[in-house]
C-alpha positions, 0 to 999 in steps of 0.5 A: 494647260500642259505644253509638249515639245510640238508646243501644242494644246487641246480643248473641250469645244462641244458642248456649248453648254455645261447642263443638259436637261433631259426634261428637254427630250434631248437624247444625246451631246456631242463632245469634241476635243480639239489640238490648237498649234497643229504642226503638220509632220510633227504632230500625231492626231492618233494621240488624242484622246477623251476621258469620263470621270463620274464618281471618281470612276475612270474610263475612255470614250470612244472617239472618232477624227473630225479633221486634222486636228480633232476628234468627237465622241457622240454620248447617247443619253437614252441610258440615263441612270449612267449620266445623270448626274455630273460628268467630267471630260478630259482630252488627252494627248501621249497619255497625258492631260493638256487642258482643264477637265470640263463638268457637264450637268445632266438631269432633271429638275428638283422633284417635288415632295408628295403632299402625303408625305409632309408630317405636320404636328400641332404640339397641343396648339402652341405650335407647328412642326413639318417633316418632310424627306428631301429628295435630291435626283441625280445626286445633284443638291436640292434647295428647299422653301417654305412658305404661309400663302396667305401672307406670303411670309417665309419659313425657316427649313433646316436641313438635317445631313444625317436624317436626309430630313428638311424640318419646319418649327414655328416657335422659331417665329420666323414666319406667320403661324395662327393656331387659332385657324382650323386650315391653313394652306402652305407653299413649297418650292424646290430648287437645283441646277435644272429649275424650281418647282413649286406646290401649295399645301393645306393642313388642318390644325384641328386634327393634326393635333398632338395632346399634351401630358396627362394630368392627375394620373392617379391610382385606387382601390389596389387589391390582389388582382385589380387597380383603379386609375384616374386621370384628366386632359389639358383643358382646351376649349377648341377640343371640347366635346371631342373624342380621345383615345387612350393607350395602357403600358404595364410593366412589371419587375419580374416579367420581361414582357410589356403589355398593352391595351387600349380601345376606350375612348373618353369624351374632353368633358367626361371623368375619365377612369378606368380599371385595370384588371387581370393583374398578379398578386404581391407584384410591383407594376410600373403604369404608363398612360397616354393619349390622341385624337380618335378621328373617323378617318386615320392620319398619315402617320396616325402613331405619331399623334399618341402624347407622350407617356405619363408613368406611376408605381403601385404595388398590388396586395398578397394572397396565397398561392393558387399554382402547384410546382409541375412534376412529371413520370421520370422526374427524379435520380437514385443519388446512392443506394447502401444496405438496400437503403435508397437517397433519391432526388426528385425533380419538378419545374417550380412555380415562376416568381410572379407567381408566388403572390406573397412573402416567404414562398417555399415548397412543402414536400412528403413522400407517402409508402404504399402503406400510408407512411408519410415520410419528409425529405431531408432537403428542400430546394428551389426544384427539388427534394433529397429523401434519404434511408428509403427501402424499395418500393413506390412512394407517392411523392406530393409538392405544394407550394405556400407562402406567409399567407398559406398555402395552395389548394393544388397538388403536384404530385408523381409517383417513384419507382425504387426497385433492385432492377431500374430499366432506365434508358442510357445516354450515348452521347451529347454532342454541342455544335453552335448553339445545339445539342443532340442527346441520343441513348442506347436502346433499352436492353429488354424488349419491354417498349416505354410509352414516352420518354422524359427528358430533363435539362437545366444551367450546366454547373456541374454533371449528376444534378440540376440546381436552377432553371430546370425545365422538362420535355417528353419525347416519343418512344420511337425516337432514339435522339433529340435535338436541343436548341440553347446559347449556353451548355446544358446539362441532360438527363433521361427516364424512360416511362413505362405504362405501370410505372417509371424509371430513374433518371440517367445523366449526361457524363460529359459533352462533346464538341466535334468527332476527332477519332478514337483512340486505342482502348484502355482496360486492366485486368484483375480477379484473376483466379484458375478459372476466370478474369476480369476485364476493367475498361478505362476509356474516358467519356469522351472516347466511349461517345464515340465507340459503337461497341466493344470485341473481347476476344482471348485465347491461350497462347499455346493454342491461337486457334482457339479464339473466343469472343464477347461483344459488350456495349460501351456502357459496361466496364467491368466484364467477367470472362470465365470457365478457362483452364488453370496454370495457362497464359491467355492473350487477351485483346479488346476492340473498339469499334466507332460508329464510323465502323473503324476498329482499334485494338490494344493486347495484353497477356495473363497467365491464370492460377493454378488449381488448389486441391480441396481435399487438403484444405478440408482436412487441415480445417477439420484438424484445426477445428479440433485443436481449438475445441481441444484448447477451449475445453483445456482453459475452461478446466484451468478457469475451473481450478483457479476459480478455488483460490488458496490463501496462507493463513497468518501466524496469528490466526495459526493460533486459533485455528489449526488444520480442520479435519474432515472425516470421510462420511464413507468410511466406517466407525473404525476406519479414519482418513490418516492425512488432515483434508482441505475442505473443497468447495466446487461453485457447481455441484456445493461438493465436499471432494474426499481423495484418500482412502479410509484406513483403519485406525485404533480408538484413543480414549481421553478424558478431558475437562471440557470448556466449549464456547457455543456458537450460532448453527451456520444458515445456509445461503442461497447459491453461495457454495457454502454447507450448513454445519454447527461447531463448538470452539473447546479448549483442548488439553491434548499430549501434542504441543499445539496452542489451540486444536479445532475439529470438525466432527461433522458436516451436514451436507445437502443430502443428510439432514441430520447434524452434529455439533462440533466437539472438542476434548481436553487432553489435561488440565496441565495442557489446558492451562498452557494453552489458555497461556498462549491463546490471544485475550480475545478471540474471534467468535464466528457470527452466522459463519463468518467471523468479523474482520476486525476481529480476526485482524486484531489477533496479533498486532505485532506480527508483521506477516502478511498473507500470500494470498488476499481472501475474498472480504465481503462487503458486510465487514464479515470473513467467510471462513470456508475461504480460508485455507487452513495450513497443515499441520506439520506434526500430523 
C-alpha cells in the first residue's frame, strides 16, 4: 500500500471471486475499487482510477462514483476473446497505485483432446507410444493424465515446451501395458484453473503396429537395365497370414532426383522378391526398402506406420551408348576467316552423364563436303568441334557419341552454311535484371524472313564460346526479343534459320545492368583522301545497348548550308563518306540517338587533300621505265663481256708458246692481218671475232729443217664453246730471237669441213739449236685439246711468278688451252 498525505488507501472489493467460468453463462463482473480513511474536504474522489493489464498491455477502464469514497466499473464478457484469460486490476489514485493489483482468471475448463488425434504406435509389439497436441484455452496451463482402465494404473506423460506435444512410451514401465492383448481401452483427463475433464479411449494393437527392419535385404541377377531384390520380415506369430505393403527409394549418384515406387504387397509367409527394372547402364544406385501394415481401411496418420529404411549399394553392367548428342539448325560460329580459308566451331547439347552407359565415353565427329569428302576436326570437346582450313560451302557435319563398348547406332547430325554473305541476326542488347535476361537483336537487313530463330546459352566464362552446360532454344520469328530466366549470368548467342538453309551464330558482346544514359559519341577519322573519309566509331558495348541509331552529318566550312547526312546503325563502326571536293575543311558531326530518342552529339573537323594531276605521274612512270630497260640491257652487255675472262700467261709457259696468230679466212692468198690476234671465243654463237682489216703483205720464203712433234686432232664437244683444229708443235729456226714460235695456219670452223694441219718452219739450224738450248726437257703435249696441269705446272719451278688471273681448271686434271690468253709478242 502506498500512503499520501491525506493518509488514506484504496482496494479492489468486487469481485468476490478471483475466477470467472463462462461455462456458467455469466456475461459480465462488477469491479469496484474503494478509498479507505476518506477526509471529507481533504480528499478528491475524482482521482480514482482503475486500470487492466493483460499481456503486459495497459489500459484505463471506465468507471463510475459509487458514493463518496468508491467507484465500479461493469466488465462485459459477451467479447470473450478479449478477457479470457488472466486479467490484473489496479486502483489508482493522483496517477499513482495504493494497492496490490488484484488477477481475475476468466475462461473455461480444460478441452479434451479429440480421439483422433491421439497417434498411438506398436513399436514391432514390444512397446507402446501415444502422441497427442495439448491444447491450453486461454493461455491458461493445462494439466494432462493417463491412464490403462482396466486396471486403473497411471502413465507417465511428458510434456515437450517446444513441440506443444504430451508423449506417452510404455518402455518407461511406469504403468501397465499387455502387448499380447488385441484392444486396449485408455483414460484421459485434463485439468486447469476451471476443472478436469475426462475421456476413455480404446486402440487396437494389432493395427497399430510399426514393423521392424527389414532383414536379409539382398541383391541378384545385376544386368545393364535390371536388378533382383530379396528380402524377409521379423517373424511374429500374431502377424502370420497378414498382408504387408512395401515401399522402393532409389537413388543414383548422378541424378538429383529420388524415385519411388510401391503397390505390391506380400503375405508374412511368402518369399518375398521383387525385380527392379527401367534402370541405367554403368550407374551406381543406392537402394532403399521398407515396410507397413496393408489394412482395408486407412489409419490416421496412415505414413507414420512405414518401418524404417533398410539401404544397399549396387552397380549395374555396361554397355554401349544408345543416345546421340542433340544438334540443331544454327548450332555453330565462323571463329575467323583467312584466305577464303573458314575455322568453325560447332555446337551440340551433349549426351547426360547418366546416360553414357560405360567407361571412356566421348564423341566422334566429321564434317562431310557436298562432294563427299569426310574431313575430322581439329578439336573435340564436351559440346563441341573446332574445324579448321574449310573453303566455302555446306558440310554435313555428323556427331556420335561412344564408349570403350562401341558406339551408338543414332546419329546426330545438322548441316553448316559457309559463304561470302552470312545473314545472321545481331544482338542488340542483354540487359540482367535480378535473376532475368532480356536478349533483343536488330531486325535482319534484307527482307528475306527466317522460319525461326535459334538461341544458344550456356555458364558465362567468357564472351564468343560456350565450354559447358550448353543448352538451345527456338524462338519464333516474329519475335525481336526474349526473356531468359537464370540465378547466374549467362552467355548468349543467336542464328537466324532460313528454309534452305542457316546462318552462323551472333554473340553476346557484353551484358548490362540498368540504363544510366549514354554518353557523347566516340569516333576518329582516317583514310582521308581528296575525295573521301572515313568514320571509325569507338563507343564501348555498354553504350551502343543503348543507342538507337547514329546521324553523320558533314559539311564544308565555307558553306554550312550545305549539310548532308547518313543514318548508320550502331552495329556498323567503320562508314566511308565520299564524293567530297579535294583541298576543303569539313565539320563533321555524329549523333547518337537512344531509344528513349534523346540525341548526343560530338564535332570534329578535316580538311581533304589536294588533287594530284595524273598526267605527270604517268609521264615520270614511263621515263622510269625505260631508264631501267635501259640499265638492264647495260649489265647484261657487261655480264656478256666479263664472262671471257683473260688470264696472263706465266714466264715459263712464255717459253713453249708464243702468241697464236690467226689468219683472217676472209682475206686473200696475199693479204695477211699486220697485228698478232687473240682468239675470242663467244659462249652463244662458238665465233671466232676477226677486228682488223686484211692488208697486203709480201711472200717470205725459208727453207728450214723441219722437226714436228704431232699430236691427236682436237674432238669437238658438245656445247663447250670450243672449235675443232689440228696443230703440230715444230722447232722453229727463225732470224727472230724468240725461244719457241707456234702458229696456227688454220681453224676449222663449223661452217668449213675442211681442216689443215698446224705447221711450223725452221728458220736455221743455228737458231734450231739455240732454241733446243732454251726450251725446258719436258714439254707439255696437248691430249684431246687440253694439256695436262701438271705438266704445264712443271715447266718452270723456279720461277715464282704467279699468274694475274686464275684460268678456269677442269675437274678431269686437264687446262683448256683455248683458255688461255696468249701474251703479245712485243716484237711483232
Amino acid at each position: 500500500m502506498f500512503l499520501r498525505d491525506e493518509e488514506v488507501s484504496s482496494r479492489i472489493t468486487k469481485p468476490d471471486t478471483s475466477i470467472i467460468d463462462l461455462d456458467t453463462n455469466v456475461t459480465f463482473f462488477l469491479l469496484e475499487c474503494t478509498l479507505d480513511n476518506f477526509l471529507v474536504g481533504s480528499s478528491d474522489i475524482s482521482m480514482l482510477e482503475i486500470n487492466q493489464t493483460k499481456n503486459g498491455v495497459n489500459r484505463k477502464i471506465e468507471t463510475q462514483v459509487n458514493g463518496v469514497n468508491s467507484k465500479l466499473a461493469k466488465i462485459d464478457l459477451t467479447n470473450e476473446t478479449e478477457l479470457c484469460g488472466v486479467n490484473r486490476y489496479f486502483c489508482f489514485y493522483k496517477d499513482k497505485p495504493v494497492v496490490e493489483p488484484k488477477s481475475v482468471y476468466v475462461g473455461r475448463k480444460a478441452r479434451m483432446v479429440s480421439e483422433d488425434d491421439i497417434l498411438c504406435i506398436s513399436e514391432n509389439r514390444k512397446y507402446l507410444t501415444c502422441d497427442f497436441t495439448a491444447i491450453e484455452y486461454c493461455d491458461l496451463p493445462t494439466i494432462y493424465t493417463l491412464s490403462v482402465a482396466r486396471s486403473g494404473s497411471l502413465c507417465a506423460l511428458h510434456y515437450s515446451k517446444d513441440l506443444n506435444l504430451w508423449r506417452f512410451n510404455s518402455s518407461t514401465k511406469r504403468c501397465e501395458y499387455q502387448s499380447a492383448h488385441k484392444e486396449i481401452t485408455m483414460k484421459l483427463e485434463s485439468e486447469n484453473k476451471f476443472g478436469k475433464t475426462a475421456m476413455n479411449f480404446t486402440i487396437n494393437n494389432y493395427d497399430l503396429l510399426r514393423p521392424g527392419l527389414i532383414e536379409n535385404f539382398k541383391i541378384f541377377e545385376i544386368t545393364t537395365r535390371s536388378v533382383l531384390v530379396e528380402w524377409s520380415l521379423p517373424k511374429s506369430p500374431m502377424d502370420a497370414h497378414r498382408l504387408f505393403e512395401f515401399q522402393f527409394r532409389l537413388a543414383s549418384e548422378l541424378v538429383r532426383e529420388t524415385s519411388l515406387f510401391q503397390n505390391f504387397t506380400f503375405s508374412s509367409d511368402q518369399k518375398q522378391t521383387h525385380t527392379i527394372e527401367d534402370l541405367l547402364p554403368f550407374t551406381r544406385y543406392k537402394l532403399q526398402i521398407r515396410s507397413r501394415l496393408a489394412l482395408p481401411k486407412a489409419r490416421n496418420f496412415e505414413d507414420v506406420y512405414w518401418s524404417d529404411w533398410v539401404s544397399t549399394v549396387f552397380a549395374t553392367e555396361a554397355c554401349a551408348p544408345e543416345l546421340a548428342p542433340l544438334m540443331i539448325p544454327g548450332g555453330y560460329s565462323i571463329r575467323k576467316r583467312i584466305n577464303n580459308r573458314i575455322t568453325v566451331d560447332v555446337y551440340w547439347k551433349g549426351v547426360p552423364e547418366q546416360f553414357w552407359n560405360g567407361p571412356e565415353f566421348g564423341y566422334d565427329v566429321e564434317a562431310i563436303s557436298s562432294s563427299g569428302v569426310r574431313i575430322q576436326p581439329k578439336v573435340v570437346l564436351t559440346d563441341m568441334a573446332t574445324f579448321e582450313n574449310l573453303a566455302f560451302g555446306s558440310y554435313r557435319v555428323e556427331v556420335t557419341s561412344r564408349n570403350a563398348l562401341g558406339r551408338a547406332k543414332l546419329v546426330g547430325s545438322t548441316t553448316i552454311f559457309l559463304s561470302h554473305r552470312d545473314q545472321r541476326p545481331i544482338i542488340k542488347r542483354v540487359s540482367r535484371k535480378e535473376n532475368f535476361h532480356q536478349i533483343s537483336w536488330y531486325p535482319l537487313s534484307d527482307n528475306k524472313t527466317p522460319r525461326n530463330y535459334t538461341l544458344l546459352f550456356c555458364d558465362l566464362d567468357h564472351t564468343g564460346s560456350c565450354t559447358h552446360a550448353l543448352g538451345f532454344q527456338l524462338i519464333r520469328n516474329s519475335s525481336s526479343s526474349v526473356n531468359f530466366s537464370s540465378e547466374y549470368p549467362m552467355n548468349f548467342a543467336l542464328a537466324a534459320n532460313y528454309e534452305d538453309h542457316s546462318s552462323s551464330l551472333t554473340w553476346t558482346e557484353c551484358i548490362v545492368e540498368q540504363y544510366g544514359g549514354v554518353d557523347n559519341p566516340d569516333f576518329d577519322l582516317g583514310n582521308i583522301s581528296h575525295h573521301s573519309f572515313v568514320v571509325y566509331i569507338k563507343d564501348r558495348c555498354e553504350q551502343k545497348s543503348w543507342i538507337q541509331k547514329y546521324d553523320i552529318e558533314y559539311w564544308p566550312v565555307e558553306s554550312p548550308q550545305k549539310v548532308q547526312n547518313v543514318i548508320v546503325m550502331p552495329y556498323n563502326d567503320v562508314i566511308v563518306i565520299g564524293q567530297l571536293h579535294p583541298d576543303t575543311r569539313y565539320n563533321v558531326s555524329v549523333t547518337s540517338i537512344d531509344d528513349a530518342g534523346i540525341p548526343m552529339t560530338s564535332y570534329r573537323i578535316i580538311t581533304t587533300q589536294k588533287k594530284v594531276p595524273v598526267f605527270p605521274i604517268f609521264l615520270y612512270t614511263i621515263l622510269g621505265s625505260a631508264l631501267i630497260i635501259l640499265a638492264a640491257l647495260r649489265v647484261m652487255r657487261y655480264v656478256k663481256r666479263v664472262k671471257n675472262i683473260k688470264v696472263d700467261l706465266p714466264i715459263g709457259l712464255e717459253e713453249i708458246f708464243e702468241p697464236v696468230k690467226l689468219d683472217n679466212p676472209f682475206c686473200t692468198k696475199n693479204e695477211k692481218s699486220n697485228v698478232h690476234k687473240q682468239v675470242i671465243f663467244n659462249d652463244w654463237d662458238e665465233s671466232i671475232l676477226y677486228d682488223e682489216e686484211c692488208e697486203d703483205e709480201p711472200e717470205i720464203e725459208t727453207t728450214h729443217e723441219e722437226s714436228t712433234i704431232e699430236s691427236e686432232p682436237i674432238k669437238p664437244t658438245q656445247n663447250t664453246g670450243y672449235v675443232e683444229a689440228n696443230f703440230r708443235i715444230q722447232n722453229l729456226t727463225s732470224p727472230i730471237p724468240i725461244s719457241n714460235s707456234i702458229e696456227m695456219e688454220t681453224i676449222n670452223h663449223p661452217t668449213e669441213p675442211d681442216q689443215e694441219e698446224l705447221k711450223a718452219e725452221n728458220l736455221s739450224e743455228q737458231e734450231t739449236s739455240t732454241t733446243k738450248a732454251l726450251q725446258p726437257l719436258n714439254r707439255p703435249v696437248a691430249t684431246g685439246g687440253y694439256v695436262p696441269v701438271s705438266q704445264v705446272l712443271s715447266i718452270n719451278k723456279a720461277s715464282s711468278l704467279e699468274p694475274k688471273a686464275q684460268t678456269s681448271v677442269q675437274r678431269s686434271g686437264y687446262v683448256d688451252l683455248n683458255n688461255l690468253i696468249r701474251p703479245q709478242n712485243p716484237l711483232v
